[in-house]
C-alpha positions as CSV (number, residue, x, y, z in Angstrom):
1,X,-13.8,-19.3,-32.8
2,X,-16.8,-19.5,-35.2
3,X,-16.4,-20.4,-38.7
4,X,-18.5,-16.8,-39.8
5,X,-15.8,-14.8,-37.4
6,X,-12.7,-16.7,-39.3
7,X,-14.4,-16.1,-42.9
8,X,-14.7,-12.4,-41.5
9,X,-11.4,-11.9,-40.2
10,X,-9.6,-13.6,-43.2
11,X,-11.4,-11.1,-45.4
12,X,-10.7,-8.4,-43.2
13,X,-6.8,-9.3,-43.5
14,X,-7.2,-10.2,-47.4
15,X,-5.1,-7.5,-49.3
16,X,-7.6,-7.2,-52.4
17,X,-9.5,-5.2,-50.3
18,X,-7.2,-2.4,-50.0
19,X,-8.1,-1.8,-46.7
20,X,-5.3,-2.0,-43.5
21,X,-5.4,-5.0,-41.8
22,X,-5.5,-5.2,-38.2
23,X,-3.2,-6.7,-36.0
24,X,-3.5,-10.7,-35.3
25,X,-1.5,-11.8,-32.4
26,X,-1.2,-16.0,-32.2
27,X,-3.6,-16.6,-29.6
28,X,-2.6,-20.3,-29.8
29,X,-1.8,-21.1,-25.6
30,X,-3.9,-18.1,-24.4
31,X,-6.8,-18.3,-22.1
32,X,-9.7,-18.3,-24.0
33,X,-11.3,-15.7,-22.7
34,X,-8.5,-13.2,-23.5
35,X,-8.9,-14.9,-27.2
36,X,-12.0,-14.3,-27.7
37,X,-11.9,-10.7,-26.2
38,X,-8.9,-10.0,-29.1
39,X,-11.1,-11.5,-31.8
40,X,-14.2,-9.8,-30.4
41,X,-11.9,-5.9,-31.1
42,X,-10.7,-7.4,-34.5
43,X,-14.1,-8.4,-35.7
44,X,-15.0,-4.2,-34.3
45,X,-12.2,-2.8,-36.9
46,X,-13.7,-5.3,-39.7
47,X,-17.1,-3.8,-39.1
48,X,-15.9,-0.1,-38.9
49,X,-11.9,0.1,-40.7
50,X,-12.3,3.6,-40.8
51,X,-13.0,3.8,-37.2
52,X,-10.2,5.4,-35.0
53,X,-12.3,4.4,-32.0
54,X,-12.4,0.4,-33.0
55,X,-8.8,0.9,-34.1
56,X,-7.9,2.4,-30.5
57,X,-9.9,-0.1,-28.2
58,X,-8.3,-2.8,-30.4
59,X,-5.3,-1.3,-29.4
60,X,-5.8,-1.1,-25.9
61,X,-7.3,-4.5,-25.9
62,X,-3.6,-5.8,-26.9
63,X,-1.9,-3.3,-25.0
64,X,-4.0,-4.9,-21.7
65,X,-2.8,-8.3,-22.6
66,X,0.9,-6.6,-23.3
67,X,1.1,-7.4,-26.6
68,X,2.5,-4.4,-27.2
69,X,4.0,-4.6,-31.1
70,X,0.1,-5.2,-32.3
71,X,-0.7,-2.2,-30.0
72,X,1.7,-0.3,-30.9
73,X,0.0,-0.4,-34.9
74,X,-3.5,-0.4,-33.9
75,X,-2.8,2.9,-32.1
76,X,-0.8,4.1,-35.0
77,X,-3.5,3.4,-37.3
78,X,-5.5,5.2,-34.8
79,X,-3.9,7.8,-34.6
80,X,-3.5,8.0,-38.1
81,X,-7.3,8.2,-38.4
82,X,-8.1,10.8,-35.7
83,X,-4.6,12.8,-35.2
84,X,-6.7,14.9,-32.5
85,X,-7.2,12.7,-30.3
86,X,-5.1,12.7,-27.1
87,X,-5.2,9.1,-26.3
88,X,-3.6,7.5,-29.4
89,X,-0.7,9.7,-29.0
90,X,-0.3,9.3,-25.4
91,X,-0.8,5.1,-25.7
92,X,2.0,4.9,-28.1
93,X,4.0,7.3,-25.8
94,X,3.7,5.2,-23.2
95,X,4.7,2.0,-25.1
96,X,7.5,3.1,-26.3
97,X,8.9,4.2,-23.0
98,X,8.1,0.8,-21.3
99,X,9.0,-1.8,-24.5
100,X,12.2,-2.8,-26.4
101,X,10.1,-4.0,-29.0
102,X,11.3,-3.6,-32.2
103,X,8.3,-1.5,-33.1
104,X,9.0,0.6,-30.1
105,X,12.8,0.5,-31.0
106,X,14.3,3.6,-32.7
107,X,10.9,5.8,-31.9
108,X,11.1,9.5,-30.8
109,X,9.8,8.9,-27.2
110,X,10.7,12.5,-26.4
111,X,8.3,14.0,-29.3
112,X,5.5,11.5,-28.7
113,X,5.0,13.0,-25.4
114,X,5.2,16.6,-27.0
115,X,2.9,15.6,-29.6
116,X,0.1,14.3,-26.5
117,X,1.0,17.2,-24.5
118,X,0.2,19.9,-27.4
119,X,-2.8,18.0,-27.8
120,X,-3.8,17.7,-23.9
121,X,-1.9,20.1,-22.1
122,X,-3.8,19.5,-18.4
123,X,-3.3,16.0,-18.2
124,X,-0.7,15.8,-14.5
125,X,0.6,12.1,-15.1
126,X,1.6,13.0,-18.8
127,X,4.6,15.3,-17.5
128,X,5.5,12.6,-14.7
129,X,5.8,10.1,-17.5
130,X,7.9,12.4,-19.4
131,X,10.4,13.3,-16.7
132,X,11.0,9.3,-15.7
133,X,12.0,9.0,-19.2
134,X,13.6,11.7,-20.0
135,X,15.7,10.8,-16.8
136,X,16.0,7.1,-18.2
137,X,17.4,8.6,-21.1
138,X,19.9,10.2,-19.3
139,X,18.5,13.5,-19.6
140,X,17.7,14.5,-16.0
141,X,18.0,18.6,-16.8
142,X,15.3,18.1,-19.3
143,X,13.1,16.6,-16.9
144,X,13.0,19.1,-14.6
145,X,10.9,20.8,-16.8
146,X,8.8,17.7,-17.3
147,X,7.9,17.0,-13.8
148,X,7.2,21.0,-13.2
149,X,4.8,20.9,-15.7
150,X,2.9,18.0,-13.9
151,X,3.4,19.8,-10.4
152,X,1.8,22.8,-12.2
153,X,-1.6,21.2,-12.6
154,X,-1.6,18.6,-9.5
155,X,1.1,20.2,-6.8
156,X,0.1,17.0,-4.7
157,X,1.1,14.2,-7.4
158,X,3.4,12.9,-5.2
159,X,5.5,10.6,-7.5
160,X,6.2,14.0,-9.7
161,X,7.2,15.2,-6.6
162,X,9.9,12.8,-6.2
163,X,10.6,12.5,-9.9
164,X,11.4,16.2,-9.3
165,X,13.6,15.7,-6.2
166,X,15.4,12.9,-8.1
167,X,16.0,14.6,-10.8
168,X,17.2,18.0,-9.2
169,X,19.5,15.7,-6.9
170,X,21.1,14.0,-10.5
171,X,21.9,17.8,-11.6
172,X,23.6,18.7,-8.7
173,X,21.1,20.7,-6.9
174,X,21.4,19.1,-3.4
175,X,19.2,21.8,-1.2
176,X,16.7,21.9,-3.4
177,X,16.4,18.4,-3.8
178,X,16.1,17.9,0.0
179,X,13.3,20.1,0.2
180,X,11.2,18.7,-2.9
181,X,11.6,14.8,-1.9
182,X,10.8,15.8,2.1
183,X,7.4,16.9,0.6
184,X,7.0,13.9,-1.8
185,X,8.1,11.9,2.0
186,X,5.2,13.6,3.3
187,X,3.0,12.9,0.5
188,X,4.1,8.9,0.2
189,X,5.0,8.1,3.6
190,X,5.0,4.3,2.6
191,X,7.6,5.4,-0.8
192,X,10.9,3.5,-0.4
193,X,12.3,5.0,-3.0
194,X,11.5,8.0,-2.0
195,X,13.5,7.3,1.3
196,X,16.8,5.8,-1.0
197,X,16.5,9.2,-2.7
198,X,16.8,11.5,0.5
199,X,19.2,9.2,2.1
200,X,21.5,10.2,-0.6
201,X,20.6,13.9,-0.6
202,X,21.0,13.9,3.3
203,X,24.1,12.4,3.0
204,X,25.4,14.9,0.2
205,X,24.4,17.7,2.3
206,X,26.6,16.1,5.2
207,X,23.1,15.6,7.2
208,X,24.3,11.6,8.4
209,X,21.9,11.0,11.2
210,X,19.0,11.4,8.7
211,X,20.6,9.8,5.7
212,X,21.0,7.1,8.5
213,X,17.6,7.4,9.3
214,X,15.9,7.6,5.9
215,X,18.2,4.7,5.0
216,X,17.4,2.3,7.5
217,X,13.0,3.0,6.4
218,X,13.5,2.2,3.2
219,X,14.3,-0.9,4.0
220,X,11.0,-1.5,5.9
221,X,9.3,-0.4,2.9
222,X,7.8,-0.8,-0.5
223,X,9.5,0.0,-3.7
224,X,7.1,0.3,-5.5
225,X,4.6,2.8,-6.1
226,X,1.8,3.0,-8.9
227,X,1.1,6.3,-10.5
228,X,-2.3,7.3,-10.2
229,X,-3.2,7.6,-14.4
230,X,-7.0,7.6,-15.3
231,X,-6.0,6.9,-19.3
232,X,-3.7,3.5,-18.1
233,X,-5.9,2.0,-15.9
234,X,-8.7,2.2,-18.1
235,X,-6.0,0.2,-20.1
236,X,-5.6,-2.0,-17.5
237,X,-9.3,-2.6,-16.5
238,X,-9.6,-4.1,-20.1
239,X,-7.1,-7.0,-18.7
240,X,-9.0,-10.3,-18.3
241,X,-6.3,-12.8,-17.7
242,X,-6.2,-15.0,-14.7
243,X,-3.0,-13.1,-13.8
244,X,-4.7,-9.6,-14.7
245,X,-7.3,-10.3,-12.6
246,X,-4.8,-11.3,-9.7
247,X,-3.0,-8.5,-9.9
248,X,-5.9,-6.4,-9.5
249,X,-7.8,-8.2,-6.8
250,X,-4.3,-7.8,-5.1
251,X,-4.6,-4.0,-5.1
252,X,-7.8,-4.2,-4.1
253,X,-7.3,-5.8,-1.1
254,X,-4.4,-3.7,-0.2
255,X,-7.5,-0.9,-0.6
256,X,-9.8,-2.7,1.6
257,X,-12.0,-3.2,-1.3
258,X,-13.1,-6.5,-0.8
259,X,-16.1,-7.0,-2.9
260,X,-14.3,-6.0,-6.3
261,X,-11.1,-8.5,-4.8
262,X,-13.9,-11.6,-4.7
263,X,-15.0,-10.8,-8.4
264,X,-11.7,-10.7,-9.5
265,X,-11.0,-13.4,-7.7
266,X,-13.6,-15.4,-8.6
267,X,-12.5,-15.5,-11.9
268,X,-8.5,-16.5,-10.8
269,X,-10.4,-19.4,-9.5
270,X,-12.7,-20.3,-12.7
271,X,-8.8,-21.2,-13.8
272,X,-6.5,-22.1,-11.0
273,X,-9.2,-23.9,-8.4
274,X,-6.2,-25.3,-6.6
275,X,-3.7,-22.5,-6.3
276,X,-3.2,-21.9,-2.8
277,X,-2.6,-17.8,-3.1
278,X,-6.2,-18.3,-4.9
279,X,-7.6,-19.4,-1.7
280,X,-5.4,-17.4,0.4
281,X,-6.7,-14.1,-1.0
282,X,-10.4,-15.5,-1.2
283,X,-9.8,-16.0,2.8
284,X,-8.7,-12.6,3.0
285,X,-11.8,-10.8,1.1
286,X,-14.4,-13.0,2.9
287,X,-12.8,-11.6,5.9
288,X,-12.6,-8.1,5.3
289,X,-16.8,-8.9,4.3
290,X,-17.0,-10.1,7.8
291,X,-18.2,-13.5,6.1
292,X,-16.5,-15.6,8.7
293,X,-17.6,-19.6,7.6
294,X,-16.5,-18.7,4.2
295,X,-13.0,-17.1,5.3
296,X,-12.7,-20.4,7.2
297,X,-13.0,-22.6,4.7
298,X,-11.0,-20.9,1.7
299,X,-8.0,-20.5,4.9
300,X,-8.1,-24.2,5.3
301,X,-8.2,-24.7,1.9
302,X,-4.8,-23.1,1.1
303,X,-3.0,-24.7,4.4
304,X,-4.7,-27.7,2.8
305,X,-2.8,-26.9,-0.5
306,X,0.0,-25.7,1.1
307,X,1.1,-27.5,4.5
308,X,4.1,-25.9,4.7
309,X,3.6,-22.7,3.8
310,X,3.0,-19.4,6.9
311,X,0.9,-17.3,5.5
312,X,-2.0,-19.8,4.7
313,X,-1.6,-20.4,8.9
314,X,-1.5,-16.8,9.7
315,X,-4.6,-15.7,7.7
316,X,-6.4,-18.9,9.9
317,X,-5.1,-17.9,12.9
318,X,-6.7,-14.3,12.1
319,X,-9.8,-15.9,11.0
320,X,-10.2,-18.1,14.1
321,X,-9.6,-15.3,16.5
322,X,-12.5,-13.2,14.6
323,X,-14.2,-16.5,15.6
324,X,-13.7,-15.9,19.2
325,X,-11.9,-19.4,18.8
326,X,-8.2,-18.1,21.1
327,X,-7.0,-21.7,21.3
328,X,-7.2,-22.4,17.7
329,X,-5.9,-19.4,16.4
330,X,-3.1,-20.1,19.0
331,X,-2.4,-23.0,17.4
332,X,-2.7,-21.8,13.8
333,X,-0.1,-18.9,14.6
334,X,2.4,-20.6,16.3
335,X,2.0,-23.1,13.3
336,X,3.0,-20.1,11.2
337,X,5.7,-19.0,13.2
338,X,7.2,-22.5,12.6
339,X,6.7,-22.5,9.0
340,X,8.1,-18.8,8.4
341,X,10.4,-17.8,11.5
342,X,11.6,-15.0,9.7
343,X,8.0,-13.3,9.3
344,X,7.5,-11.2,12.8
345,X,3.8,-10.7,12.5
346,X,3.6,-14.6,13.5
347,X,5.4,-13.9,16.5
348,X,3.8,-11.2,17.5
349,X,0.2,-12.7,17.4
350,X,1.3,-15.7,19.2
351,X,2.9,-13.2,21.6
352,X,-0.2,-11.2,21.5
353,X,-2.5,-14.3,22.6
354,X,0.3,-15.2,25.6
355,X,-0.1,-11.8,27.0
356,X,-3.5,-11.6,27.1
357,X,-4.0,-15.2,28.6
358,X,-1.4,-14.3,31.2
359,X,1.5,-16.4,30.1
360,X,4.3,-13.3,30.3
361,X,7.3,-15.2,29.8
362,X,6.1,-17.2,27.0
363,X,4.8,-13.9,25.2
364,X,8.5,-12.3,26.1
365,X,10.0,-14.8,24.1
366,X,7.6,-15.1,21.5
367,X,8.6,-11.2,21.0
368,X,12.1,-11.8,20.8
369,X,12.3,-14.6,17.9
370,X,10.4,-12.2,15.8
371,X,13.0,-9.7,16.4
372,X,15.7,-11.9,15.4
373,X,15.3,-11.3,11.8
374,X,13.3,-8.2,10.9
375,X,12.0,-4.9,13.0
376,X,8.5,-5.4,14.3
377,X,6.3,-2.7,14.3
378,X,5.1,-0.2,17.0
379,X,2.3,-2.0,18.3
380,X,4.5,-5.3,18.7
381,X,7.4,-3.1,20.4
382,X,4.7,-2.1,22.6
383,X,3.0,-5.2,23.5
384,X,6.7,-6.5,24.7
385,X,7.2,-3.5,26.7
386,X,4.1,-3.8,28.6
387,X,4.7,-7.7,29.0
388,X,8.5,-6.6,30.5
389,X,7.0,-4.4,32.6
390,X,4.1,-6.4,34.1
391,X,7.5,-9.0,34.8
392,X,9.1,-6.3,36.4
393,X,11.5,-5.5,34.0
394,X,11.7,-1.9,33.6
395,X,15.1,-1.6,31.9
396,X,14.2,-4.1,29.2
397,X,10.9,-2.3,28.4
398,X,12.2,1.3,28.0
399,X,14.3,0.5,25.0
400,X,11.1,-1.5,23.1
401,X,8.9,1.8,24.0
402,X,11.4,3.4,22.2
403,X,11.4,1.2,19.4
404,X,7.7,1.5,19.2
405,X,8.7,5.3,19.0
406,X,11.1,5.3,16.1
407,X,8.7,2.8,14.3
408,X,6.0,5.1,14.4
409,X,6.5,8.1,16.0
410,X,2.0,8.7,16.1
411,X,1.4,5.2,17.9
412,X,-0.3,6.6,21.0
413,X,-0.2,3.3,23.3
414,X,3.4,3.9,22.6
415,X,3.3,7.0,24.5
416,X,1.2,5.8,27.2
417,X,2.9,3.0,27.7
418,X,6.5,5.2,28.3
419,X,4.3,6.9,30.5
420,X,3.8,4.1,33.1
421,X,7.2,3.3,33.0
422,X,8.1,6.9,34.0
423,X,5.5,6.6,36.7
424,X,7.0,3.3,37.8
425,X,10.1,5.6,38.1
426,X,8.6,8.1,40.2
427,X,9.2,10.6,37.4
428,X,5.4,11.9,37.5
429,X,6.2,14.8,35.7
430,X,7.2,13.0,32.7
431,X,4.9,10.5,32.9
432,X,2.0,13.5,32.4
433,X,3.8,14.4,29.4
434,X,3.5,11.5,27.7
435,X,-0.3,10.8,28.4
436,X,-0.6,14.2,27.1
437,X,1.1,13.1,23.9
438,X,-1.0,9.7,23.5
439,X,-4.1,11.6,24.5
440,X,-3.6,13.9,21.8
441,X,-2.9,11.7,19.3
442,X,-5.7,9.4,20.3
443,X,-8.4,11.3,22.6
444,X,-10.1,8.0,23.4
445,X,-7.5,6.1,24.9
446,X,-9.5,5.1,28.0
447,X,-6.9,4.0,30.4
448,X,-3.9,7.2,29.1
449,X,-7.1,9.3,30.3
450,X,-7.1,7.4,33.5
451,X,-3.3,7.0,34.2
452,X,-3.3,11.4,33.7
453,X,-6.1,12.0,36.1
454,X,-4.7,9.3,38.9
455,X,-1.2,11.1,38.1
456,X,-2.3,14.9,38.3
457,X,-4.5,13.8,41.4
458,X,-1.4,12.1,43.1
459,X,1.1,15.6,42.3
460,X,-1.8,17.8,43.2
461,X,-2.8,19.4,40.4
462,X,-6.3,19.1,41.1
463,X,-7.8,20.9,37.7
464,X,-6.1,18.5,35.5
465,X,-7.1,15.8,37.6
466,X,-10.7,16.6,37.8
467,X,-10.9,17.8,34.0
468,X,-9.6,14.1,33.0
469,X,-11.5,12.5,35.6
470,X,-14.8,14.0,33.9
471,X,-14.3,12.9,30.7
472,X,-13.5,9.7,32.3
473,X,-16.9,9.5,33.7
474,X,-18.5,10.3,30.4
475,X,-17.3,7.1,28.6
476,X,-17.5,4.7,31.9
477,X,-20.2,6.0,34.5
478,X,-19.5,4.3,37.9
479,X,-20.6,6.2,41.2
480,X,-17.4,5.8,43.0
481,X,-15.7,7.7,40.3
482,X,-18.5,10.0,40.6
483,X,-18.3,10.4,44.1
484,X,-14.8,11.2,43.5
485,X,-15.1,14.0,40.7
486,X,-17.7,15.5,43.6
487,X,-15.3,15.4,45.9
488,X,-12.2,17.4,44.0
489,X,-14.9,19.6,42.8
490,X,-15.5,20.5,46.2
491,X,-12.2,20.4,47.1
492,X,-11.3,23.0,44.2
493,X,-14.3,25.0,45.3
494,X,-13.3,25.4,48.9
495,X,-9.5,26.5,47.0
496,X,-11.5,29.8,45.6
């Protein structure tokens, strides 16, 4: 720090000025970035002390860096400056829910979200807020109204939703907390919690098989959901740690937004150049960019730092097969596999690479290691029940198609693929039905199209046949095929 920026702090916090002093955190052992960005907001308030808008970014500069006591009286002066404006009252709502600080300790939570909802009263996530801590406060009848109030400006906030459900089902109010947390289900179909809660209100209303059901997902899934809250995250994006900025290049992969994960990243790196999850995520942004040297290198950079570690393997192994390099990625996979036998997506793309090179048996037990621990998912289920079958083992592969099912009811191959089996079985009539369901749940699946119209063609039912063959045609022209739809069509035609 300058000498001019100490002299002007230290007169900022002398007390013959009369004036409040702002907060000063120790920023001994901090990054200096995040140092310099505190001093930069303290140097703002020394400029302008009557300022509530230096006083609240200061505030929010500390509360990014969660050092929430000197938030919590840079908002207060704030607020103390401007008691109109939403934010201040809101901020210091918030960090008083989510600290046991002992500025935070003793505060009226409960009226510093009525003061910021008298002052904004169309703000959805303020009500959500409210409700989880009204509910932490053991309060859950109070919350009710909480949550409503968010539902009331934004029906589809989906974590008021389930606040609402949870919060009906802690007052007794089984029904109707079934019916709100199957709509907050529909709206976070990734929610764990949301699965815990119904699996509780199924089971209350004596409903076992979908307690059972809801149970069993929620272990497959997250716990942990963000709310979507414009006034926090522009807290948040004031965050320039190393850690911050990991945290945030996470999410943004997990969005598929890869340019703003290699920024973020990029600075991670400016500080840890030899943490392995550093390169790991840098391997996975260059890949969503499609920049495949770079992905290479930052994936053999991490195995590199980490030999033993899977996932540095896996993301290689995905790299080398966008490559075209099989072999390799082969290698890198079952590498994986060895270092984290309990993760099934390593078994499943060495099983994957088996099948398609042929080796059945290989790829059969590939499948079933990565069963061993965990549940795979409906496109691994799949791929074993179509290596079974191509073995000959029809009784083995119905029970992975319906696997595949249960994991995701909408995985079309899954469908198509219980549709050979039922073909296999001579039960034709059932087979349609299935290509019927993959078809409509993916209208380009090329070879469900062409099982349908071989099927219908084979059971005579000739407008089916011809209908499916047609489309066939459009996506892959060959003149036999064409000589065939001809043919039905003049079959049909002699019919009428």
């Amino acid at each position: 720090m300058s000498l001019a920026l100490v002299l002007c702090l230290a007169g900022c916090d002398s007390g013959s000025s009369g004036r409040v002093a702002p907060p000063d955190p120790d920023t001994f052992g901090m990054q200096r970035r995040v140092a310099a960005r505190i001093a930069e907001a303290r140097v703002g308030v020394a400029d302008e002390p009557e300022s509530p808008v230096a006083w609240g970014y200061l505030g929010a500069v500390l509360d990014a860096h969660r050092l929430q006591e000197h938030a919590w009286d840079a908002y207060t002066r704030a607020r103390e400056l401007d008691p109109t404006e939403f934010r201040w009252a809101y901020h210091l709502a918030c960090i008083a829910d989510s600290t046991a600080t002992a500025t935070a300790g003793g505060v009226d939570v409960d009226g510093l979200f009525a003061e910021a909802a008298a002052l904004r009263g169309d703000y959805a996530p303020l009500g959500c807020r409210w409700g989880d801590a009204l509910v932490r406060a053991g309060r859950p009848e109070a919350a009710l109204a909480a949550y409503r109030r968010s539902l009331a400006i934004d029906p589809d906030l989906a974590l008021a939703r389930r606040g609402l459900g949870q919060a009906l089902l802690a007052c007794g109010e089984t029904r109707a907390a079934v019916a709100e947390l199957e709509r907050a289900a529909a709206l976070l179909p990734d929610d764990g919690l949301c699965r815990v809660s119904l699996a509780r209100a199924y089971a209350q209303v004596g409903d076992e098989e979908r307690a059972t059901v809801a149970s069993e997902l929620s272990r497959r899934l997250p716990h942990v959901i963000a709310l979507p809250d414009p006034m926090r995250s522009e807290v948040s994006r004031l965050a320039i740690s190393s850690g911050a900025c990991s945290d945030r290049a996470r999410a943004y992969l997990d969005a598929g937004r890869h340019e703003q994960a290699l920024a973020e990243l990029r600075v991670v790196q400016e500080v840890h150049p030899d943490e392995p999850a550093v390169h790991l995520h840098l391997g996975r942004a260059y890949l969503g960019l499609e920049r495949l040297d770079d992905a290479l290198a930052a994936a053999r950079r991490a195995t590199e730092l980490a030999p033993e570690a899977g996932a540095p393997r896996l993301l290689l192994g995905r790299v080398l097969l966008e490559r075209g390099d099989r072999e390799g990625a082969l290698a890198a996979f079952r590498g994986a596999a060895r270092a984290d036998p309990r993760d099934p997506a390593t078994h499943a793309h060495v099983a994957m690479l088996l099948l398609e090179a042929g080796r059945l048996d290989e790829a059969v037990a590939s499948y079933e290691r990565g069963a061993e621990h965990v549940p795979l998912d409906a496109e691994a289920y799949t791929n074993w029940a179509v290596a079974l079958l191509m073995l000959g083992r029809p009784d083995e592969a119905l029970p992975r198609c319906r696997a595949a099912l249960d994991a995701d009811p909408t995985f079309a191959r899954a469908h198509h693929t219980l549709g050979a089996l039922r073909q296999g079985e001579g039960r034709d009539a059932e087979a349609v039905d299935h290509f019927q369901d993959a078809l409509q749940l993916d209208p380009d699946l090329l070879d469900a199209r062409i099982a349908l119209a071989s099927t219908c063609e084979r059971m005579g039912r000739l407008e089916e046949a011809l209908e499916a063959w047609k489309r066939v045609l459009v996506v892959r022209p060959d003149d036999d095929l064409a000589r065939r739809v001809a043919r039905l069509e003049e079959l049909l035609a002699h019919d009428h």
